[in-house]
PyMOL commands that place a pseudoatom at each C-alpha (Angstrom):
pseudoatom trace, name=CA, resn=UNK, resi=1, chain=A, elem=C, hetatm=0, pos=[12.549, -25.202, -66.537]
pseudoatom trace, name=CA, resn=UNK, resi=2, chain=A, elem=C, hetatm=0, pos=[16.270, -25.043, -66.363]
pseudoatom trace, name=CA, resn=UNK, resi=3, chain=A, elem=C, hetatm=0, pos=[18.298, -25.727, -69.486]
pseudoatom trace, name=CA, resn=UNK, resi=4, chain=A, elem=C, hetatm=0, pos=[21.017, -28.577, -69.728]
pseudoatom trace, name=CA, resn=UNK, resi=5, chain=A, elem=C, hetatm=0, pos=[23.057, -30.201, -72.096]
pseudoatom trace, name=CA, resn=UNK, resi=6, chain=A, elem=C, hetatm=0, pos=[23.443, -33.330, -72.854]
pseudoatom trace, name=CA, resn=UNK, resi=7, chain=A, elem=C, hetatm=0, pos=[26.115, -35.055, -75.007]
pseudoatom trace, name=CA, resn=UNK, resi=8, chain=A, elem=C, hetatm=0, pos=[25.479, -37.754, -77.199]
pseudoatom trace, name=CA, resn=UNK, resi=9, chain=A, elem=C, hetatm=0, pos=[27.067, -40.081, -79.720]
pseudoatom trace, name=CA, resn=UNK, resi=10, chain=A, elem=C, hetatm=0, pos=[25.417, -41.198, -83.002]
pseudoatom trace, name=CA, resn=UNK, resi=11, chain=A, elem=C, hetatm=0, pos=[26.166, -45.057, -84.043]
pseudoatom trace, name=CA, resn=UNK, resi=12, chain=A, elem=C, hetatm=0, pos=[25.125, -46.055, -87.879]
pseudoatom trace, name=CA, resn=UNK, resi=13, chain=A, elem=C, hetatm=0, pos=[24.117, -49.286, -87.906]
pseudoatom trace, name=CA, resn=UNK, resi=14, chain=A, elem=C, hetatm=0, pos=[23.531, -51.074, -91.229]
pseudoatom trace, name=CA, resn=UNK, resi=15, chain=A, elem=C, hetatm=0, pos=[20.721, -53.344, -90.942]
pseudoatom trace, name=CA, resn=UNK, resi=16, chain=A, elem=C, hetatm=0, pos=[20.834, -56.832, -93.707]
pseudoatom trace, name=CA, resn=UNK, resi=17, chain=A, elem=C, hetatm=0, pos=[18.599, -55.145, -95.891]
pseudoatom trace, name=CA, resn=UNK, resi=18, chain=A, elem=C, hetatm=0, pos=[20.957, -52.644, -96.884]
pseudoatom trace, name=CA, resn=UNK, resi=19, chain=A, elem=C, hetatm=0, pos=[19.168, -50.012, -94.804]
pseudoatom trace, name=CA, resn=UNK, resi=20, chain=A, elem=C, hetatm=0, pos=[20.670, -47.827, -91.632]
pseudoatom trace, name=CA, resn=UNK, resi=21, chain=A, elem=C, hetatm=0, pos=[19.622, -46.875, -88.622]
pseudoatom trace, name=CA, resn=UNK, resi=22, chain=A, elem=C, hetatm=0, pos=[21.200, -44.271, -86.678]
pseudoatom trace, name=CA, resn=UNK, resi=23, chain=A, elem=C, hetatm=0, pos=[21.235, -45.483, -82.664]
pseudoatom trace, name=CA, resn=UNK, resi=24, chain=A, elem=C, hetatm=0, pos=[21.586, -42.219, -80.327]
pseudoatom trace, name=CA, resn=UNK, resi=25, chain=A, elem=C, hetatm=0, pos=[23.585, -42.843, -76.763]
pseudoatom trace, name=CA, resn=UNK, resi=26, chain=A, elem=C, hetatm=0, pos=[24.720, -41.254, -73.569]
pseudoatom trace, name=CA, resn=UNK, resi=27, chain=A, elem=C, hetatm=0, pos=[27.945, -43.281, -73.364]
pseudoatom trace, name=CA, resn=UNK, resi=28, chain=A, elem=C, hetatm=0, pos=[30.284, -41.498, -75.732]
pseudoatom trace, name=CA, resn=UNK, resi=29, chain=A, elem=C, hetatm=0, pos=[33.447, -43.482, -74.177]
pseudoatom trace, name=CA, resn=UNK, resi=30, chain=A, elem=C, hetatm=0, pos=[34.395, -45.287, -77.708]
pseudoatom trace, name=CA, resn=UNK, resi=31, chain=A, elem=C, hetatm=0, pos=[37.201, -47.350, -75.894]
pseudoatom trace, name=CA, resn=UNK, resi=32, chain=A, elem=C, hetatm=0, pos=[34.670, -48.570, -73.357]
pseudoatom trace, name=CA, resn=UNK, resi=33, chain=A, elem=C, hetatm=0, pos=[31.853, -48.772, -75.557]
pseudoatom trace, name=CA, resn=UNK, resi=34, chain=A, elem=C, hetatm=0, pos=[32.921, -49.595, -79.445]
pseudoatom trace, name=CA, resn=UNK, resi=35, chain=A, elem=C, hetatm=0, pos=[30.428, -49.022, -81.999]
pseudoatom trace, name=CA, resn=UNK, resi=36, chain=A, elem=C, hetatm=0, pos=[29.976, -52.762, -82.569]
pseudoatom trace, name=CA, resn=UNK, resi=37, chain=A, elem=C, hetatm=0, pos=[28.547, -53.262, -79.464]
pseudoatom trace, name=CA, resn=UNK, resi=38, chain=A, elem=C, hetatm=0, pos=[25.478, -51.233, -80.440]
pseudoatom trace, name=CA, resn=UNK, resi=39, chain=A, elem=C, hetatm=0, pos=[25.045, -53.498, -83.471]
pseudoatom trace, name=CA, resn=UNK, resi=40, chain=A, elem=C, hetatm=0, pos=[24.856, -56.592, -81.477]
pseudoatom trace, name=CA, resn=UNK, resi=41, chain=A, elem=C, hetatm=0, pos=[22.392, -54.530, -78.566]
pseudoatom trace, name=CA, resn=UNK, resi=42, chain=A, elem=C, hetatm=0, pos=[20.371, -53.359, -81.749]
pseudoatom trace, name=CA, resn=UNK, resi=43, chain=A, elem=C, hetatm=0, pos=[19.641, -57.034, -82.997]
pseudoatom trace, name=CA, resn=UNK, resi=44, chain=A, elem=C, hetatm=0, pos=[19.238, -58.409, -79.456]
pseudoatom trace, name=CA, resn=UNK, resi=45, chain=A, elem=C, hetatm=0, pos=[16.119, -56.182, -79.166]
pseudoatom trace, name=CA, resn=UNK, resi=46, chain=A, elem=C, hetatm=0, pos=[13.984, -58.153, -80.991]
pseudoatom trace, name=CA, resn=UNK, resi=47, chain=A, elem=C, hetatm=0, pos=[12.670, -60.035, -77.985]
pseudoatom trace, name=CA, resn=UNK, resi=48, chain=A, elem=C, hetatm=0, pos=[11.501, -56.862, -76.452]
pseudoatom trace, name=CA, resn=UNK, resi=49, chain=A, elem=C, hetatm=0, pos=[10.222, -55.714, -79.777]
pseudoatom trace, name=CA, resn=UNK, resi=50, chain=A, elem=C, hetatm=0, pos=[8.235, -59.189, -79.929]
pseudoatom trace, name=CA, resn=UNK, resi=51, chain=A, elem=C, hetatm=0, pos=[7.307, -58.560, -76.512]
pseudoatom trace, name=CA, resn=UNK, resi=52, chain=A, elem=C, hetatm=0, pos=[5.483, -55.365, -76.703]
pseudoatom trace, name=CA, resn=UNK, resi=53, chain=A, elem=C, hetatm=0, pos=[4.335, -56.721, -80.249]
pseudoatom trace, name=CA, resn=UNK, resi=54, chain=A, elem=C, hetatm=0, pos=[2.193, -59.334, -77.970]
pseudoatom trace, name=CA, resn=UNK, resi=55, chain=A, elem=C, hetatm=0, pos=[0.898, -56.940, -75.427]
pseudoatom trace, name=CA, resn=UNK, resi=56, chain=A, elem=C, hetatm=0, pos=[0.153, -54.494, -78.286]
pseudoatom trace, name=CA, resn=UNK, resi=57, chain=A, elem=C, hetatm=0, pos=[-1.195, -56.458, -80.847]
pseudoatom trace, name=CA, resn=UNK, resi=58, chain=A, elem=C, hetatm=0, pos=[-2.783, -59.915, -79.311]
pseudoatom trace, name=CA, resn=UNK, resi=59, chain=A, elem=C, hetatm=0, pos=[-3.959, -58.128, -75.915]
pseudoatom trace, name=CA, resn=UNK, resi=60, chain=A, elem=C, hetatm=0, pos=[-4.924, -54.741, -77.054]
pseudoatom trace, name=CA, resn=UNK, resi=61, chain=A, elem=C, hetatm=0, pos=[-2.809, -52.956, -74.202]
pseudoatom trace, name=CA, resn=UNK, resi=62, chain=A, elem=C, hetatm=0, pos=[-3.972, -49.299, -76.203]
pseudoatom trace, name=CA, resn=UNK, resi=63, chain=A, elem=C, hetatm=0, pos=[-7.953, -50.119, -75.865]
pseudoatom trace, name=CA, resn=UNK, resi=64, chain=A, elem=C, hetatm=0, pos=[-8.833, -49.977, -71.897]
pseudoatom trace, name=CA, resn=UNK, resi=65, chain=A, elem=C, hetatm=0, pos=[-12.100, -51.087, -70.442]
pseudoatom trace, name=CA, resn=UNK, resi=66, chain=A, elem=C, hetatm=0, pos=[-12.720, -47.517, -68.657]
pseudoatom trace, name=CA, resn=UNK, resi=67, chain=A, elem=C, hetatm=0, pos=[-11.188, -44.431, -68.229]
pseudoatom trace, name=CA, resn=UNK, resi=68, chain=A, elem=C, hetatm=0, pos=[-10.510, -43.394, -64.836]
pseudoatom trace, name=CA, resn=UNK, resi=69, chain=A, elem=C, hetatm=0, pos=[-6.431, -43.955, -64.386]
pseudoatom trace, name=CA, resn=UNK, resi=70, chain=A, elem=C, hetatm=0, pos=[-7.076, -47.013, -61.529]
pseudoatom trace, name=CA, resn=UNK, resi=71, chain=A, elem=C, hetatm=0, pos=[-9.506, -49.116, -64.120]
pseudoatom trace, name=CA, resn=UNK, resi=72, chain=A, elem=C, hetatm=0, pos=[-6.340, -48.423, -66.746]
pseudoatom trace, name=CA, resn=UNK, resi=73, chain=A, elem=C, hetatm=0, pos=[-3.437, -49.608, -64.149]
pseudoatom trace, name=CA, resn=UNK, resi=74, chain=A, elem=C, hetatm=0, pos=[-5.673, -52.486, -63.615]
pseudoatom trace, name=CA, resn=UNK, resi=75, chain=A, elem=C, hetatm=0, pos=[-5.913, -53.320, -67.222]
pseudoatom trace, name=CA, resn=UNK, resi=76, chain=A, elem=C, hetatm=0, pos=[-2.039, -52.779, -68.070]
pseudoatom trace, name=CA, resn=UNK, resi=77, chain=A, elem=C, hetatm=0, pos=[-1.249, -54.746, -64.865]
pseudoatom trace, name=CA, resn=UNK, resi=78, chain=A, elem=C, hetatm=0, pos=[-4.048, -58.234, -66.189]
pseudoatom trace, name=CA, resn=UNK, resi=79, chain=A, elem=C, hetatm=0, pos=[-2.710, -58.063, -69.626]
pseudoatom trace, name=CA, resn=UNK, resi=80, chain=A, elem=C, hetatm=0, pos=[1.100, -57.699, -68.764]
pseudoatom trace, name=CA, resn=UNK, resi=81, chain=A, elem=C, hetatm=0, pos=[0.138, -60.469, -65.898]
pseudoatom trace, name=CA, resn=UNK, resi=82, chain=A, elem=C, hetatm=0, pos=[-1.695, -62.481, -68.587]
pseudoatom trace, name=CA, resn=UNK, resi=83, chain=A, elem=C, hetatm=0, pos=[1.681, -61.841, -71.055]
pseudoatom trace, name=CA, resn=UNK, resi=84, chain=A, elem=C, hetatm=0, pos=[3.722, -63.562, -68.469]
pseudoatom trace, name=CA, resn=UNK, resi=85, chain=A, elem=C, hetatm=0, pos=[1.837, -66.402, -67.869]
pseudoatom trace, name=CA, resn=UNK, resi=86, chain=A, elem=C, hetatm=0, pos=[1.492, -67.230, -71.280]
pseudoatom trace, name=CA, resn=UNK, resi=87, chain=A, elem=C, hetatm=0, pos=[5.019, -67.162, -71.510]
pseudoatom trace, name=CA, resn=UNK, resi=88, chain=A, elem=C, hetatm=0, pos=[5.427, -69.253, -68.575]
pseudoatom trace, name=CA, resn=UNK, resi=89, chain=A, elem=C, hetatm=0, pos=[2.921, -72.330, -69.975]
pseudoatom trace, name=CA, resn=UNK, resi=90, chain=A, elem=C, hetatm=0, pos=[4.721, -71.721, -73.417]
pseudoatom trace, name=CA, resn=UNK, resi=91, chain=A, elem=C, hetatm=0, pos=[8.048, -72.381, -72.292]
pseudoatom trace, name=CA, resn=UNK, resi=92, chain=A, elem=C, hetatm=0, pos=[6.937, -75.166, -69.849]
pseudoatom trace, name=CA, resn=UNK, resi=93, chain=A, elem=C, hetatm=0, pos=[5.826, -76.840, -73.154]
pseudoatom trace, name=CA, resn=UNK, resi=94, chain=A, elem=C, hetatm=0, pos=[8.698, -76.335, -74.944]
pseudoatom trace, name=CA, resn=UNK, resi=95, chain=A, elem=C, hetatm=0, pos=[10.724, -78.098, -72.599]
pseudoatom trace, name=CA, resn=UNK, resi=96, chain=A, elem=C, hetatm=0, pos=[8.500, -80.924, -73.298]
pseudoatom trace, name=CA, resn=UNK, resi=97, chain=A, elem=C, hetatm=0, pos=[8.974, -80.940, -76.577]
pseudoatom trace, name=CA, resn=UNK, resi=98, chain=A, elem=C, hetatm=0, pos=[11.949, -83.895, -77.747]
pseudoatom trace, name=CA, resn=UNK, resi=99, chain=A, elem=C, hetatm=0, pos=[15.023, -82.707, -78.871]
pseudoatom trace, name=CA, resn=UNK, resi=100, chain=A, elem=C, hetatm=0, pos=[14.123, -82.806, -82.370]
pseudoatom trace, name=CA, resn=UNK, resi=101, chain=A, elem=C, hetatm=0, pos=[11.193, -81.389, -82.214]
pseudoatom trace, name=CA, resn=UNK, resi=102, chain=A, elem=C, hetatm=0, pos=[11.845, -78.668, -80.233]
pseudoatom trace, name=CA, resn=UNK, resi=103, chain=A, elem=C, hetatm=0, pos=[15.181, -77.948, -82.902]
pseudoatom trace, name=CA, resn=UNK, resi=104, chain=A, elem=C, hetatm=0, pos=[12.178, -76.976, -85.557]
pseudoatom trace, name=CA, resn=UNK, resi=105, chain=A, elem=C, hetatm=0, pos=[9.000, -75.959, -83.272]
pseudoatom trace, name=CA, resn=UNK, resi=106, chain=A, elem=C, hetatm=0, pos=[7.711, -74.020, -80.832]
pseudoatom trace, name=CA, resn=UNK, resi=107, chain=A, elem=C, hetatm=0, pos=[4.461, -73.483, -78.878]
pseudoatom trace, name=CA, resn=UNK, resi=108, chain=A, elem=C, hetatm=0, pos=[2.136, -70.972, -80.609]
pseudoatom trace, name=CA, resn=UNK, resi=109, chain=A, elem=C, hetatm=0, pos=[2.028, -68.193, -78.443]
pseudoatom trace, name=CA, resn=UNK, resi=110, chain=A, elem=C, hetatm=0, pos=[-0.911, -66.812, -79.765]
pseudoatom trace, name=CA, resn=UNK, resi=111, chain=A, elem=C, hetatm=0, pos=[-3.145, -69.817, -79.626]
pseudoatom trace, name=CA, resn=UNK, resi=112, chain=A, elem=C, hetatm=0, pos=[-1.946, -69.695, -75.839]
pseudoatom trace, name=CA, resn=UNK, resi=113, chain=A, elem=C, hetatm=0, pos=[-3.425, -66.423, -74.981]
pseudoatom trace, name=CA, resn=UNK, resi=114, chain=A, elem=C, hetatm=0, pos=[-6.495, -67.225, -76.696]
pseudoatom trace, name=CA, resn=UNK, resi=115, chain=A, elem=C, hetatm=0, pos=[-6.796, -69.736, -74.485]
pseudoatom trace, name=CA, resn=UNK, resi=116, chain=A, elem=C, hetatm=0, pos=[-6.014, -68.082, -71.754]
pseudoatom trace, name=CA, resn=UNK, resi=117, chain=A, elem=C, hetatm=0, pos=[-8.751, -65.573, -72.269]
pseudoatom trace, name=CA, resn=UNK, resi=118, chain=A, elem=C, hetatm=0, pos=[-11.614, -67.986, -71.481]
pseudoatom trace, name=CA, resn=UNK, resi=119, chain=A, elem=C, hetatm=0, pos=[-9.880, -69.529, -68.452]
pseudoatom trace, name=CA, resn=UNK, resi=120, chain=A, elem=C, hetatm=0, pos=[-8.176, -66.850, -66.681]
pseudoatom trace, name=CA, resn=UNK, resi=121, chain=A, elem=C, hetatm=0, pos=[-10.425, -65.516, -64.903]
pseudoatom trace, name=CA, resn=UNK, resi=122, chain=A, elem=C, hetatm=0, pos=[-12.634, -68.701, -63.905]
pseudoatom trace, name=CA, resn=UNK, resi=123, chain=A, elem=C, hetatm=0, pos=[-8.620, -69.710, -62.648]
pseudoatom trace, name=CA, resn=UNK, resi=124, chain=A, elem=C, hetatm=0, pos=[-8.460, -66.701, -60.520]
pseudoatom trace, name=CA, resn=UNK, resi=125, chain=A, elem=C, hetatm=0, pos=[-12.009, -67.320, -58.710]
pseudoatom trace, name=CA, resn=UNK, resi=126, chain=A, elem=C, hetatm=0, pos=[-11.822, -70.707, -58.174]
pseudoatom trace, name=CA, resn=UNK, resi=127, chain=A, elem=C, hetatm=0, pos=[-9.006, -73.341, -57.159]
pseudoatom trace, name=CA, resn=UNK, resi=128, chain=A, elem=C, hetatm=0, pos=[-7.722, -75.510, -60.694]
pseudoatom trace, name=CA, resn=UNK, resi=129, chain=A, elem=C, hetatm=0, pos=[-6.835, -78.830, -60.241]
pseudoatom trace, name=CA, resn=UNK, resi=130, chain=A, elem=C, hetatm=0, pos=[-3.240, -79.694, -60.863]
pseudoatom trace, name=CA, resn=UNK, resi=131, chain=A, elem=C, hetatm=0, pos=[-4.200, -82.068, -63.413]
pseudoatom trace, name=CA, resn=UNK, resi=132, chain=A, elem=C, hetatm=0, pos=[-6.298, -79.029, -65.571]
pseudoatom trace, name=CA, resn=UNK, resi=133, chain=A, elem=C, hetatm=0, pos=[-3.226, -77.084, -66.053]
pseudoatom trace, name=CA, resn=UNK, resi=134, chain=A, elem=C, hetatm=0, pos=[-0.689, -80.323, -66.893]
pseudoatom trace, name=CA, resn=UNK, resi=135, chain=A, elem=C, hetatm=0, pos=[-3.681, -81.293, -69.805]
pseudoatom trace, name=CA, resn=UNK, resi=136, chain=A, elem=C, hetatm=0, pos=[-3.133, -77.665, -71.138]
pseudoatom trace, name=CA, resn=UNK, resi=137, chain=A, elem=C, hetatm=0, pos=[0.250, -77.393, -71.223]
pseudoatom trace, name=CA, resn=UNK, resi=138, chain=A, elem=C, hetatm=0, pos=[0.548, -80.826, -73.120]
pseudoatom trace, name=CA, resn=UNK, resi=139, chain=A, elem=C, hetatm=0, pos=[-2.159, -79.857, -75.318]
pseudoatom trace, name=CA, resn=UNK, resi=140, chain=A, elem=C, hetatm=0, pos=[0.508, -76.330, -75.819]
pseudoatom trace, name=CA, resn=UNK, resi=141, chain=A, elem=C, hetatm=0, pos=[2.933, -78.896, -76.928]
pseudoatom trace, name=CA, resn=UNK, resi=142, chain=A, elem=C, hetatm=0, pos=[0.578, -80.059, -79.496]
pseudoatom trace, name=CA, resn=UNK, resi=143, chain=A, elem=C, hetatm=0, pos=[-0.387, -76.623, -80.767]
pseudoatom trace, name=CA, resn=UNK, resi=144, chain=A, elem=C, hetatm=0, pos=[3.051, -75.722, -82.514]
pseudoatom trace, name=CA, resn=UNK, resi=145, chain=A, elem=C, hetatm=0, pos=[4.390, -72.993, -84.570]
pseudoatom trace, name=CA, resn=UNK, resi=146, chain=A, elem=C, hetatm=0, pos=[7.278, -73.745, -87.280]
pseudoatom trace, name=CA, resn=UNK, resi=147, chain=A, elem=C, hetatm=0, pos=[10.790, -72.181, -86.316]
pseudoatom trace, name=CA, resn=UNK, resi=148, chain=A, elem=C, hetatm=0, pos=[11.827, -69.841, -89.095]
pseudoatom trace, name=CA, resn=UNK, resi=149, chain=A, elem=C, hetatm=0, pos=[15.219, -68.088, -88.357]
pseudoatom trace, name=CA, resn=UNK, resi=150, chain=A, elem=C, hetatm=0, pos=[16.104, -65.106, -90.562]
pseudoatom trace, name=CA, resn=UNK, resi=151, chain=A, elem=C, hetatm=0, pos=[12.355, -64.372, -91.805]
pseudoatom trace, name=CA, resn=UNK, resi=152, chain=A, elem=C, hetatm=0, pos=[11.991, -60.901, -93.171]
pseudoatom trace, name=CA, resn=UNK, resi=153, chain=A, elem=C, hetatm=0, pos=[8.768, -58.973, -93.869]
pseudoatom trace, name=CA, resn=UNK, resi=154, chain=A, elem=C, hetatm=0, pos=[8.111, -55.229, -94.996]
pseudoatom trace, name=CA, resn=UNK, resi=155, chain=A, elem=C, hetatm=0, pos=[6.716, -53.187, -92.477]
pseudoatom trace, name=CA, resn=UNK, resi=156, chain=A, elem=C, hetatm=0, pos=[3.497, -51.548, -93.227]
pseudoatom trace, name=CA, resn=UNK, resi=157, chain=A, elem=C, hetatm=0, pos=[3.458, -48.027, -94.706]
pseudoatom trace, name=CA, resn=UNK, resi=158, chain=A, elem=C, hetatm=0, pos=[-0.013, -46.825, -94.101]
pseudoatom trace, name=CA, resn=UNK, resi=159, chain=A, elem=C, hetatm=0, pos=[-1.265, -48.495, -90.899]
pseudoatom trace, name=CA, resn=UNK, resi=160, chain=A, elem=C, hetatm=0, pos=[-4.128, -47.299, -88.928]
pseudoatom trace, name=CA, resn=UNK, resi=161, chain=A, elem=C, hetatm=0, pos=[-4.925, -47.420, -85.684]
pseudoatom trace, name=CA, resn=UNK, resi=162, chain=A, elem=C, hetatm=0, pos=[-7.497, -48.933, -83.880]
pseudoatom trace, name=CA, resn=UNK, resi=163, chain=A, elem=C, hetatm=0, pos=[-9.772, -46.817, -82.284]
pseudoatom trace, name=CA, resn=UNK, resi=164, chain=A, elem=C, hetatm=0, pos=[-10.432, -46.912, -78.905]
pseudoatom trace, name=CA, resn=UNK, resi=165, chain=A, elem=C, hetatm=0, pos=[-13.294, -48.586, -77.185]
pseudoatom trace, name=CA, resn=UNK, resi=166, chain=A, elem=C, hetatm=0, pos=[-15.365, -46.017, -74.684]
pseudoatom trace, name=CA, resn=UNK, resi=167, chain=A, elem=C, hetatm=0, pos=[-17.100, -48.924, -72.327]
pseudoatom trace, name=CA, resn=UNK, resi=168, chain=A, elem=C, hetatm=0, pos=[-17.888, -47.862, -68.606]
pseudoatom trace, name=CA, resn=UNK, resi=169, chain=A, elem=C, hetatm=0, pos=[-15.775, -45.601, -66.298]
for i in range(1, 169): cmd.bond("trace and resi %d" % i, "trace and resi %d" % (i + 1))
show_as sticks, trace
zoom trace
């Protein structure tokens, strides 16, 4: 093990409850890279955050069917796979929303991949009509979540975790 340093810059962010977070970075060129920059990366994050907050949460990425490392690639790979295509049918019915609709709704993402979970795999076996999928994505247009910008909640302080399923090898 050889021993390097590395140089890095500490940003304080302030968050809108009055809290701060301290961001940690490798580019410690302020001219280049101003401190406000990190703010705005900090609150773009959220769709990432959301995004593992789906594979996480609704798909159980942590609990794997088996144990050996190619039955866990396999699982990571159907549930990000499954993630995506979710997406995918989610947006497509968004865009069918109207105008002012879509200004105060959008498809529920989680009633999507529950969905999904019956007909996925009958989908990858056998050839679905056309028709099939057009149905579900205008019954996703139906099946709508209200918009609520700037909606806060506490985080958990004591949360436990799951504990994982032993099934077959």
């Amino acid at each position: 093990m050889t021993h390097k340093s590395l140089t890095l810059r500490l940003i304080k962010v302030i968050l809108s409850t009055g809290h701060s977070e301290v961001l940690a970075t490798t580019l410690t060129d302020r001219d280049i890279y101003p401190a406000q920059a990190f703010v705005e990366l900090y609150h773009a994050r959220w769709n990432i955050e959301e995004a593992f907050k789906v594979l996480k949460h609704r798909l159980y990425l942590e609990q794997f069917t088996g144990e050996l490392p190619e039955s866990i690639r396999q699982d990571i790979h159907a549930k990000i796979f499954t993630a995506n295509l979710a997406e995918a049918l989610a947006r497509e019915a968004y865009d069918r929303l109207p105008e002012d609709k879509a200004a105060h709704y959008y498809p529920n993402l989680t009633y999507i991949l529950n969905s999904l979970k019956t007909r996925l795999f009958a989908w990858l076996i056998q050839r679905v009509p056309h028709d099939h999928i057009l149905e579900l994505i205008e019954l996703y247009a139906r099946t709508l979540e209200r918009k609520r910008p700037n909606r806060k909640a506490p985080r958990p302080k004591n949360w436990i975790r799951p504990k994982p399923r032993r099934q077959y090898r």
